[in-house]
C-alpha positions in Angstrom: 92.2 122.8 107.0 94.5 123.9 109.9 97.2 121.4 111.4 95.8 120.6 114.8 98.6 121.7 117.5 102.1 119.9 116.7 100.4 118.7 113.1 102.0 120.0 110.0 100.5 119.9 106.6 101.7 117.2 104.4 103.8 118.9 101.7 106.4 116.0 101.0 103.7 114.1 99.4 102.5 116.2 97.1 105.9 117.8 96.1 107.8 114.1 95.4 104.4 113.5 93.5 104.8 116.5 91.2 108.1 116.2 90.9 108.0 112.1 89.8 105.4 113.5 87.1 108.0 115.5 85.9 110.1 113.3 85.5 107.7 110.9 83.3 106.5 108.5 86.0 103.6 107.6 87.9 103.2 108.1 91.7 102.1 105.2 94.2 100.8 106.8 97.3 100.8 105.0 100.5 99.7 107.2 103.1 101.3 108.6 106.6 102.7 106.1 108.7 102.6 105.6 112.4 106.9 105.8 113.5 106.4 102.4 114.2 108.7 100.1 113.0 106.3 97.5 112.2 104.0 99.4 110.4 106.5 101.0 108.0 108.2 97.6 107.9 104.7 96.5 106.6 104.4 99.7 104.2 107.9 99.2 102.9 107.1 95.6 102.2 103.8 96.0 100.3 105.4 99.7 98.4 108.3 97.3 97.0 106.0 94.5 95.9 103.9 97.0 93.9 106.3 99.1 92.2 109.3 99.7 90.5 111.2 101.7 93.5 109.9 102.9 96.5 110.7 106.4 97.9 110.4 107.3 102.1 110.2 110.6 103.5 111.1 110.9 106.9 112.6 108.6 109.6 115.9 108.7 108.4 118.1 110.5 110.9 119.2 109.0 114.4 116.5 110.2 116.6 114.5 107.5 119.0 111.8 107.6 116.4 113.5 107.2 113.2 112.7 103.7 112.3 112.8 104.0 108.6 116.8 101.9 108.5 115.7 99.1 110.6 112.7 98.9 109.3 114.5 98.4 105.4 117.1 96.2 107.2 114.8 93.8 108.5 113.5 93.1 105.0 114.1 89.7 103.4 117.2 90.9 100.6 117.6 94.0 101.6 121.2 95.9 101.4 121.5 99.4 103.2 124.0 100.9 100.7 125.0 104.3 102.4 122.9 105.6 105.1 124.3 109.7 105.9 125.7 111.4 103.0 128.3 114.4 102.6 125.4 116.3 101.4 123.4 119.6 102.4 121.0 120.0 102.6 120.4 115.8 102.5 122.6 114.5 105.1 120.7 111.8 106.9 119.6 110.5 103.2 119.1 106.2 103.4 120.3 104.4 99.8 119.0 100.8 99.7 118.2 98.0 97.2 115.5 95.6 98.6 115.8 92.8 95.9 116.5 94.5 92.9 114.3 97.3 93.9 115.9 100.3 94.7 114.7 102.4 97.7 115.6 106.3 98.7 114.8 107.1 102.0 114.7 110.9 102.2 114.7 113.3 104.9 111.7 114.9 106.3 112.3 118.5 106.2 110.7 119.6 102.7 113.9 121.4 101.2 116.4 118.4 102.3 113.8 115.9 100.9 113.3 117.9 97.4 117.1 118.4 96.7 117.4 114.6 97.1 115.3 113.9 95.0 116.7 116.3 92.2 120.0 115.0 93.1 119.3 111.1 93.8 116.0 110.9 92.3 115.4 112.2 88.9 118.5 110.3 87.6 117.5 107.0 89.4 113.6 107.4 87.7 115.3 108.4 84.2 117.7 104.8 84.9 114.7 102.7 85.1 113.0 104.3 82.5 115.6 103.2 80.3 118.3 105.8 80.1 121.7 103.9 80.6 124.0 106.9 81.1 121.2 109.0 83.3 123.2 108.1 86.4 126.9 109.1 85.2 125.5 112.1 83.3 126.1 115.5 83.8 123.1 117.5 85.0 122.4 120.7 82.7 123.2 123.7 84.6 123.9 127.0 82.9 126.2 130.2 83.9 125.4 133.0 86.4 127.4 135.2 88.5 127.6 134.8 92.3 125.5 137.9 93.9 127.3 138.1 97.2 130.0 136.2 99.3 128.5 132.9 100.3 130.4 130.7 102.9 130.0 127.1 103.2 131.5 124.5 105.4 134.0 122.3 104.4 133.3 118.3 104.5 130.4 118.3 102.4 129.1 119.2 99.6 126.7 122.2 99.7 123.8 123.0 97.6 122.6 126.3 97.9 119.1 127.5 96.7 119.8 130.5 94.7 117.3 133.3 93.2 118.3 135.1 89.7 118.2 138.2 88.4 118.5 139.2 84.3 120.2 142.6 84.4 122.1 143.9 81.2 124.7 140.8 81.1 124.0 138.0 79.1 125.0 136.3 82.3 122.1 136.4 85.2 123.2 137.2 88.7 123.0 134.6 91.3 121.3 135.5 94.8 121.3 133.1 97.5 118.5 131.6 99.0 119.2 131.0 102.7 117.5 129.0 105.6 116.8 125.9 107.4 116.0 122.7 105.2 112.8 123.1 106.2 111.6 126.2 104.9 109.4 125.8 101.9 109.8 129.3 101.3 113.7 129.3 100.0 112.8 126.6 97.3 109.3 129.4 96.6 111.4 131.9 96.2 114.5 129.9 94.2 115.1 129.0 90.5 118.4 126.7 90.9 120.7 125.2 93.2 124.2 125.6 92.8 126.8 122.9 94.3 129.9 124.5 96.6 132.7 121.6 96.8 132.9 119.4 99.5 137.0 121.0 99.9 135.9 124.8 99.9 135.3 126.6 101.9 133.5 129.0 100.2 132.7 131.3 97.0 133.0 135.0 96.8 130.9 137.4 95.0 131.8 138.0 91.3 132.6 133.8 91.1 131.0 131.9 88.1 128.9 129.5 89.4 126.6 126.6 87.5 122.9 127.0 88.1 121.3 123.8 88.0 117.2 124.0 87.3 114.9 123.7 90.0 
């Protein structure tokens, strides 16, 4: 149906849910929450006594309504581990342990929030499934060559959605994907992501560049 005004259709959800299958575990939903702190307080508590990790989307920035940190904090044995990473898109991204439970709290905007979880997620799901080296791992990522010039800025490490074409090269070129985190459309219309260094400023067209699956 259509979002009433200021209503936006739940995509997080279902995404994280796909991509969790894909990765060879089983989803727990828990429904929208109020940005209340005491009701996602409450949700947090009962998502961490039911399963094996618990994963938030939305909340985790600064704004007046992001609850989702104190919320965590103000659980018994609960550790806030990094809260902001040099990431993009991903910044305001909330790592936590509540127990021995570990919890993700990812950004709302549906690109940030599904490039965390590729990033973050999959390897912390493939941990507690039993793979010991699934957090120290290399991901697989295979070669293309950068379409165009592609500037990034410095001070954090950028992932850029990227689009590929199979010419005559055994090599695919690599077309960037751009706009804002939350844009559905640039993951659509993307096959990989490819990671620019926190130090650099940039690439230029003609670099070498590692696709990593979407």
């Amino acid at each position: 149906h259509t979002p009433p005004p200021g209503g936006v259709r739940d995509v997080n959800t279902h995404a994280l849910a796909a991509l969790l299958h894909d990765y060879g575990a089983a989803h727990v939903p828990c429904g929208i929450v109020p940005d209340m702190q005491a009701d996602i307080h409450d949700a947090l508590a009962r998502a961490v006594a039911g399963c094996d990790a618990v994963l938030v989307s939305g909340g985790s920035s600064v704004g007046a309504r992001d609850f989702t940190l104190a919320a965590l904090a103000a659980l018994p044995d609960s550790e806030i581990l990094a809260h902001g990473v040099a990431l993009s898109p991903g910044k305001p991204t909330i790592l936590a342990r509540v127990g021995a439970k570990p919890v993700i709290g990812l950004p709302g905007q549906v690109t940030s929030a599904q490039v965390v979880m590729t990033l973050f997620g999959k390897p912390l799901v493939r941990r507690l499934m039993g793979d010991p080296q699934a957090l120290t791992r290399a991901p697989f990522t295979f070669p293309a060559t950068l379409a165009r010039n592609l500037a990034s800025k410095p001070g954090r490490e950028d992932h850029v959605r990227v689009r590929l074409e199979y010419a005559d090269s055994d090599i695919p070129l690599a077309h960037p994907v751009l706009g804002r985190s939350g844009l559905l459309k640039t993951l659509v219309d993307a096959d990989g992501l490819i990671a620019i260094d926190a130090a650099c400023e940039g690439l230029e067209a003609g670099s070498r560049v590692a696709v990593r699956p979407l």
